[in-house]
C-alpha positions as CSV (number, residue, x, y, z in Angstrom):
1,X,-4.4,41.6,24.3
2,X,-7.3,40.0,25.1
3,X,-8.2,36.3,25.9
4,X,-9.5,35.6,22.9
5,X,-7.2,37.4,21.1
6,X,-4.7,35.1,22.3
7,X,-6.4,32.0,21.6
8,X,-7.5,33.5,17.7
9,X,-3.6,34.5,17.1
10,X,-3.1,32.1,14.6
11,X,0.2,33.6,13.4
12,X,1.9,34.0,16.6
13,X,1.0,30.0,17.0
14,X,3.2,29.0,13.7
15,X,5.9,31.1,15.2
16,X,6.0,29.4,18.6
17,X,5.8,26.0,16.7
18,X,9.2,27.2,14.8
19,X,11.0,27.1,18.2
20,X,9.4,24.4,20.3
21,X,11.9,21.6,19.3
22,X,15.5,22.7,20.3
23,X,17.5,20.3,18.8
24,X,20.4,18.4,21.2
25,X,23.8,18.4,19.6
26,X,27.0,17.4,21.6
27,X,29.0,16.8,19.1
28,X,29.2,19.9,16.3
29,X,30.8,19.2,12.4
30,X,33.9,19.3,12.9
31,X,34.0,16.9,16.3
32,X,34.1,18.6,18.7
33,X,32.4,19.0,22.0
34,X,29.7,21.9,22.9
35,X,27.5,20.3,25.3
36,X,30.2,19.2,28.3
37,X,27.1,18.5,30.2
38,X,25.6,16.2,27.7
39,X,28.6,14.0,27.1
40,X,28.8,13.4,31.0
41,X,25.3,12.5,30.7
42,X,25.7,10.1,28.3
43,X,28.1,8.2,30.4
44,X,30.2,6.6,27.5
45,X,33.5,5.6,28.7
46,X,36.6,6.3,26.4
47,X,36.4,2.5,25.5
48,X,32.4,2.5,24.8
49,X,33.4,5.5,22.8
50,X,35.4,3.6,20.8
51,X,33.2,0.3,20.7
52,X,30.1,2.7,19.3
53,X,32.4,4.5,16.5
54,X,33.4,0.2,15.8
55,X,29.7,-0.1,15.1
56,X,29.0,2.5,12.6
57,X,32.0,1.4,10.7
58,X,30.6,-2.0,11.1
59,X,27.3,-0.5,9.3
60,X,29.1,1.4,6.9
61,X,31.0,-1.3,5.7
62,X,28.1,-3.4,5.3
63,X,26.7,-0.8,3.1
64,X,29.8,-0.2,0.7
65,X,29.9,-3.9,0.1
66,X,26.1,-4.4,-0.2
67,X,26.1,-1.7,-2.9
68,X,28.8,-3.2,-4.8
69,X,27.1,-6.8,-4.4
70,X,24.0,-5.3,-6.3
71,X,26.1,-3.6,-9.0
72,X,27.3,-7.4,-9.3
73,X,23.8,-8.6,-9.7
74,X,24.5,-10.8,-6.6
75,X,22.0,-8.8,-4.0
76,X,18.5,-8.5,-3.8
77,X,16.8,-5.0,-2.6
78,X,18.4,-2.9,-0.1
79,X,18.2,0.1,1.0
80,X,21.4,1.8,1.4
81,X,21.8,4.0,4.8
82,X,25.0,5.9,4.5
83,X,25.0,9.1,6.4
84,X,22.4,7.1,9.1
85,X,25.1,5.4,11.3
86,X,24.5,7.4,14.0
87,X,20.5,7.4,13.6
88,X,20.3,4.0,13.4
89,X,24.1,2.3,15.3
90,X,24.2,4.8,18.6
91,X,20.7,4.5,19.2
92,X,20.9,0.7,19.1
93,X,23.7,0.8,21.5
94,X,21.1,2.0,24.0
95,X,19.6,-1.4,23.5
96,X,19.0,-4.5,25.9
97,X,18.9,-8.1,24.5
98,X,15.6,-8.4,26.0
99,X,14.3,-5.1,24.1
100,X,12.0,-5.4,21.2
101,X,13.3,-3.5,17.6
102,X,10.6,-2.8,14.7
103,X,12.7,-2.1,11.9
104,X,12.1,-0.5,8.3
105,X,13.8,-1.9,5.2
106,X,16.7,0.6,5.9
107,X,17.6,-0.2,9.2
108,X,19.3,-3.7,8.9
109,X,22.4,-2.5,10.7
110,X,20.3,-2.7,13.9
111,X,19.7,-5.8,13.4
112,X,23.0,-7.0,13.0
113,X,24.0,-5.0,16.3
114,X,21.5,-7.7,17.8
115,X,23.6,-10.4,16.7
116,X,21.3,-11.3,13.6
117,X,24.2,-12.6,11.1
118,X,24.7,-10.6,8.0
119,X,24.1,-13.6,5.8
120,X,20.6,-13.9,6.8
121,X,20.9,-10.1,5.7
122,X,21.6,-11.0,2.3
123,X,19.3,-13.8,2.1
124,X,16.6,-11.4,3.0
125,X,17.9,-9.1,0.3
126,X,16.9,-11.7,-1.9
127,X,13.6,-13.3,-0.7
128,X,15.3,-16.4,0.9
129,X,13.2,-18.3,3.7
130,X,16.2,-18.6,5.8
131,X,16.4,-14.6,5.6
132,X,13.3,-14.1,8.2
133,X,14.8,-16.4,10.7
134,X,16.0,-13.9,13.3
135,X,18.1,-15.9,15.4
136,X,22.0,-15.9,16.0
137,X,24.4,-18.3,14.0
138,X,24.3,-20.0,17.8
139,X,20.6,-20.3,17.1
140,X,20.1,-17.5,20.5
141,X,16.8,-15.6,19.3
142,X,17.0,-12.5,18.1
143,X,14.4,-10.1,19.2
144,X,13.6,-8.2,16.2
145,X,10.8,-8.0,13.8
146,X,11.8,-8.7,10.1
147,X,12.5,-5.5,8.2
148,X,9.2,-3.3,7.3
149,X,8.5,-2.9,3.7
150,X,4.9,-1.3,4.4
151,X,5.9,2.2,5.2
152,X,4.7,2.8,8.9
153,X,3.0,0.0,9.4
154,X,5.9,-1.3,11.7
155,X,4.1,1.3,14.2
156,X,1.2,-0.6,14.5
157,X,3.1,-4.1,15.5
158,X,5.5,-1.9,17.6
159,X,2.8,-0.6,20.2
160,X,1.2,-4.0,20.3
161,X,4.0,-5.7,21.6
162,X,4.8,-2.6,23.9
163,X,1.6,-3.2,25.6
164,X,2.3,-6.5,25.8
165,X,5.5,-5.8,27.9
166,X,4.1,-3.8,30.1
167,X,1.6,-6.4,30.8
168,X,4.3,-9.0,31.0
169,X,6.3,-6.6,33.5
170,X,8.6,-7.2,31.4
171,X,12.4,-5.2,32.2
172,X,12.5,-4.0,28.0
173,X,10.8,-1.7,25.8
174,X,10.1,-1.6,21.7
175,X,12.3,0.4,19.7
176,X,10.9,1.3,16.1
177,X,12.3,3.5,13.4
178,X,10.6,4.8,10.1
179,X,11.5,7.6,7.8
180,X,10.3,11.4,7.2
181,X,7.9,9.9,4.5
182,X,6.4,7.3,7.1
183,X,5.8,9.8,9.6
184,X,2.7,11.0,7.0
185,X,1.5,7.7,7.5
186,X,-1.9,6.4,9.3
187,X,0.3,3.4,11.0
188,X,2.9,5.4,12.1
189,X,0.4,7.8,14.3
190,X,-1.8,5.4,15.0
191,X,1.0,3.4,16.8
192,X,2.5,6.2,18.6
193,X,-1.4,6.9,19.8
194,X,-2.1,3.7,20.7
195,X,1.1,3.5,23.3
196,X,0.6,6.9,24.7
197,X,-3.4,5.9,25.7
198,X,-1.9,2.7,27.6
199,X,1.8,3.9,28.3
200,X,3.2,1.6,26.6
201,X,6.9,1.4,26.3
202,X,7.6,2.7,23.1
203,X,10.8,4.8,22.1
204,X,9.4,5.5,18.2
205,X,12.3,6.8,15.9
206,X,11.4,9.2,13.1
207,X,14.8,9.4,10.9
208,X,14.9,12.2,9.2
209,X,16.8,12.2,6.3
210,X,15.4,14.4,4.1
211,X,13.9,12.8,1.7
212,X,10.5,9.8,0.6
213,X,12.4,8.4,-2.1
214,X,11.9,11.3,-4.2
215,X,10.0,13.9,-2.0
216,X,11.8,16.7,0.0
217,X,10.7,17.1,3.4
218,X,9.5,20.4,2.4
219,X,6.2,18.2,0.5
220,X,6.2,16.0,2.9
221,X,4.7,18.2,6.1
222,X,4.1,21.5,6.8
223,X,5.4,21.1,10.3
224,X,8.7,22.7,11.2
225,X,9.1,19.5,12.9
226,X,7.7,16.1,12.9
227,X,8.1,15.4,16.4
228,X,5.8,17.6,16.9
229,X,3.6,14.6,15.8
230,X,3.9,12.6,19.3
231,X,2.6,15.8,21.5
232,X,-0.7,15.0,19.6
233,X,-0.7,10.9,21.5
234,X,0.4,12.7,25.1
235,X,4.3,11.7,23.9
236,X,7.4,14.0,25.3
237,X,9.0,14.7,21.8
238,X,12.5,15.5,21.1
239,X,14.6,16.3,18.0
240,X,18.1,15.0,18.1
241,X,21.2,16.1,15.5
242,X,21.3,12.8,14.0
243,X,24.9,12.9,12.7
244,X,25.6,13.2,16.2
245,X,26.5,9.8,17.6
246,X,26.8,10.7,21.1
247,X,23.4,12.8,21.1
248,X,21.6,9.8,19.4
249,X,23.0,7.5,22.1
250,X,22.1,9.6,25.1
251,X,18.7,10.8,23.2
252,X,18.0,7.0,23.2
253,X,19.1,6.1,26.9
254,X,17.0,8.8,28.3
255,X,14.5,7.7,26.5
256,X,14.6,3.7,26.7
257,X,14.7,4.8,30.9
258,X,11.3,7.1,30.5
259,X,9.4,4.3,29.0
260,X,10.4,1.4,30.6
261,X,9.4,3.2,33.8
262,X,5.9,3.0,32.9
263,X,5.8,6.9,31.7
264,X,4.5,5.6,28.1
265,X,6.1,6.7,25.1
266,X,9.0,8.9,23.6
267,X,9.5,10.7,20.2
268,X,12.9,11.2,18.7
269,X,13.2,13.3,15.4
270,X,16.7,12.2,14.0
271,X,18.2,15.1,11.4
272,X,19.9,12.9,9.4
273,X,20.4,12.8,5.7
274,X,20.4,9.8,3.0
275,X,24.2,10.1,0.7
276,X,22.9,7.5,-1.6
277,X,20.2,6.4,-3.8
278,X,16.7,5.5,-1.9
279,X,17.8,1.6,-3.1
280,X,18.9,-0.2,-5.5
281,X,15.8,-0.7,-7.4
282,X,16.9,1.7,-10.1
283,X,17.0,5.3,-8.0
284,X,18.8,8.4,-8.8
285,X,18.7,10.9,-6.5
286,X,20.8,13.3,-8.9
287,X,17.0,13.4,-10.9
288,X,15.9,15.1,-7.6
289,X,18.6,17.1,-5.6
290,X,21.9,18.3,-6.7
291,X,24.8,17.2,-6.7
292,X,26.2,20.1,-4.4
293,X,23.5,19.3,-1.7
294,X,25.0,15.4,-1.9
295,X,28.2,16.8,-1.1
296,X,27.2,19.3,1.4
297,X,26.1,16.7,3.6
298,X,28.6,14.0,2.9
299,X,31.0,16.9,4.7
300,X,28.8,17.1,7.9
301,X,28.6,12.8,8.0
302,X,28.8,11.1,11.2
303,X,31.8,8.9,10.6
304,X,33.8,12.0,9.8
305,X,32.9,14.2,13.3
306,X,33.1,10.8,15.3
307,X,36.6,10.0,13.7
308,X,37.7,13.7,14.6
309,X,36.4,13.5,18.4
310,X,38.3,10.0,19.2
311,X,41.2,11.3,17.1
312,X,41.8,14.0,19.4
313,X,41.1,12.2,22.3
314,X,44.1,9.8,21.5
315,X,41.2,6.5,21.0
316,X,41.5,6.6,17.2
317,X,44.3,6.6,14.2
318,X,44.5,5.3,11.0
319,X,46.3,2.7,11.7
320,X,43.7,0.9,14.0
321,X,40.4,1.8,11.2
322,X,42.6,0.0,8.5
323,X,43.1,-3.0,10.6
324,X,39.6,-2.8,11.6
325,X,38.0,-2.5,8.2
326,X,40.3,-5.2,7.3
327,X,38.5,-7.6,9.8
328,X,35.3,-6.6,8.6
329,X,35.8,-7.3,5.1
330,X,37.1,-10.9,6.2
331,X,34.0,-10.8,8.4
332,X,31.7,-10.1,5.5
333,X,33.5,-12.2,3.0
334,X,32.9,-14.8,5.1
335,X,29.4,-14.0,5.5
336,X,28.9,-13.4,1.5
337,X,29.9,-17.3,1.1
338,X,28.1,-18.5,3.8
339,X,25.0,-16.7,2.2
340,X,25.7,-17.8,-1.3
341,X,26.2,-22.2,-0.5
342,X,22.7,-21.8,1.2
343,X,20.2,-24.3,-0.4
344,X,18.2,-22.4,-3.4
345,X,14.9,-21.8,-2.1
346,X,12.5,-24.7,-3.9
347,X,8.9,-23.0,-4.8
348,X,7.4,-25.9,-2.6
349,X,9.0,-24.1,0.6
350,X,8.8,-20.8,-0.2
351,X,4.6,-22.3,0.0
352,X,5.3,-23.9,3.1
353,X,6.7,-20.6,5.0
354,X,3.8,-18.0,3.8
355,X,1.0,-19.3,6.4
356,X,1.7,-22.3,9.4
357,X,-0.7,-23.8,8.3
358,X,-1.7,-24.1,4.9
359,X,-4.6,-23.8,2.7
360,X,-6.0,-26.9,0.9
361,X,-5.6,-24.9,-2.1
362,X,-1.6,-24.3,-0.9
363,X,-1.2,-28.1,0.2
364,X,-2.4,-28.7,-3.3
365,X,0.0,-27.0,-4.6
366,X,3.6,-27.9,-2.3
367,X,2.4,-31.4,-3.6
368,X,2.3,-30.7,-7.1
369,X,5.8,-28.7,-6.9
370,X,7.2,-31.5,-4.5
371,X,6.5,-34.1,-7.1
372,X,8.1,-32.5,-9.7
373,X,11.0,-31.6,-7.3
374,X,10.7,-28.0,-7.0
């Protein structure tokens, strides 16, 4: 075949895309090990092992109580992430306090693994001021941006303060995460881009879990994969089993270490898949997949294969997740009052926290409400 031939083969060019992205699995379905190699790489000792699986039972937990706080009328928007725990929980254990984290709307668990207190969670939920104050209950800031509603646009901010890192010499990176539909987004590319022209350290997370609200990943690219996306800004691109806790943490590690060397930025596809509605703003998912593809996936979950790896291991019965889940309903009870005796929000401040410093049109108006006490 000729040169040209080669280059005008546009067939044979789909077909090598189909196999570019090997994905990295450790961890299979049922628990068990098939990369030997990779769990040495990761480097997790049998009690980080245990203090990661701690996390995504942490985030689960927060997510079965959350859902039943907005059945109760007693929680704002949220966007449930079941079946993400090890997308979103083992990648944040690759995190530093002094890295940077660009959430979406669905990602508050990471948050919390920063220390942000779940009351301010629910207070976010629900439009509070007090809910975009990222700090600790010990008033330690918490380096996070507030949760993204804008799909993608968390991208944008992302690189920015990647570049400003590197320019700092800063010892941390910026972690961001967005969903299969945000990867169609300008933002999202745009970001990923602008930190692979300056290597900036970004490690940007594309959490694939099957579904935009409503629309399958089938509509939502015609790429086999959407890593594939970051080869376009100069970005090594992975795709990572995302039910796979131990893949998602070394994934990220490998990652976090290639950017904050100064290489630029990484890629990570996460396979993942969303159990429950898009959020609780009147979704239901059964009007677009079936109810046999729900409980497909709910068999290949992360909780289950991380629960039947420690198991095994001797690190894990059910004994110790009954006393654990125990202490994290206390935990979140707790949190839930806290939440609920906070001050309601008076229409005055919710004026005084939308720009530093106000309009004369807004002062106007925080006098007129103060006046009349609200």
């Amino acid at each position: 075949m000729s040169n040209s031939e080669q280059i005008l083969d546009f067939k044979t060019q789909l077909s090598l895309q189909d196999t570019a992205f090997p994905m990295l699995q450790i961890l299979n379905e049922e628990g068990k090990i098939v990369d030997e190699e990779g769990l040495k790489r990761a480097g997790l000792s049998d009690e980080k092992l245990v203090e990661l699986f701690k996390s995504m039972l942490f985030a689960r937990q927060v997510d079965i109580r959350s859902m039943k706080l907005a059945k109760q009328g007693r929680m704002g928007f949220f966007g449930p992430h079941a079946g993400q725990e090890a997308s979103q929980m083992a990648s944040a254990f690759a995190f530093t306090d002094e890295d940077w984290l660009f959430p979406g709307y669905r990602d508050l668990p990471q948050i919390y693994a920063k220390g942000w207190p779940i009351w301010k969670g629910l207070l976010w939920s629900r439009g509070h001021q007090l809910g975009n104050e990222y700090t600790t209950d010990d008033g330690k800031p918490v380096n996070s941006w507030f949760p993204q509603i804008i799909i993608g646009a968390q991208y944008v901010e992302a690189a920015g303060v990647a570049l400003g890192l590197k320019k700092r010499k800063k010892d941390a990176v910026a972690f961001v995460y967005t969903g299969d539909g945000g990867s169609s987004q300008g933002d999202t590319y745009e970001g990923i881009n602008f930190a692979g022209a300056y290597k900036a350290p970004l490690v940007a997370f594309i959490q694939n879990n099957g579904y935009a609200i409503s629309t399958p990943r089938s509509l939502q690219s015609a790429a086999p994969h959407l890593a594939a996306k970051g080869w376009a800004a100069g970005a090594p691109s992975i795709v990572v089993d995302g039910m796979d806790a131990i893949a998602m943490y070394l994934a990220s590690k490998e990652a976090r270490a290639w950017a904050v060397a100064g290489n630029g930025p990484v890629v990570i596809e996460a396979i993942t898949n969303r159990l429950e509605p898009h959020s609780t703003a009147g979704d239901d998912p059964l009007r677009y997949r079936t109810k046999e593809d729900i409980e497909a996936w709910w068999k290949k979950e992360p909780l289950v294969r991380m629960r039947n790896f420690l198991t095994e291991k001797g690190l894990w019965d059910t004994d110790k997740e009954e006393a654990y889940v125990a202490e994290l309903d206390a935990r979140i009870d707790a949190d839930i009052k806290k939440a609920n005796n906070v001050e309601k929000q008076k229409i005055s401040s919710f004026i005084k926290n939308t720009l530093e410093v106000p309009s004369q049109a807004m002062a106007e108006q925080i006098a007129k409400f103060e006046s009349e006490g609200k």
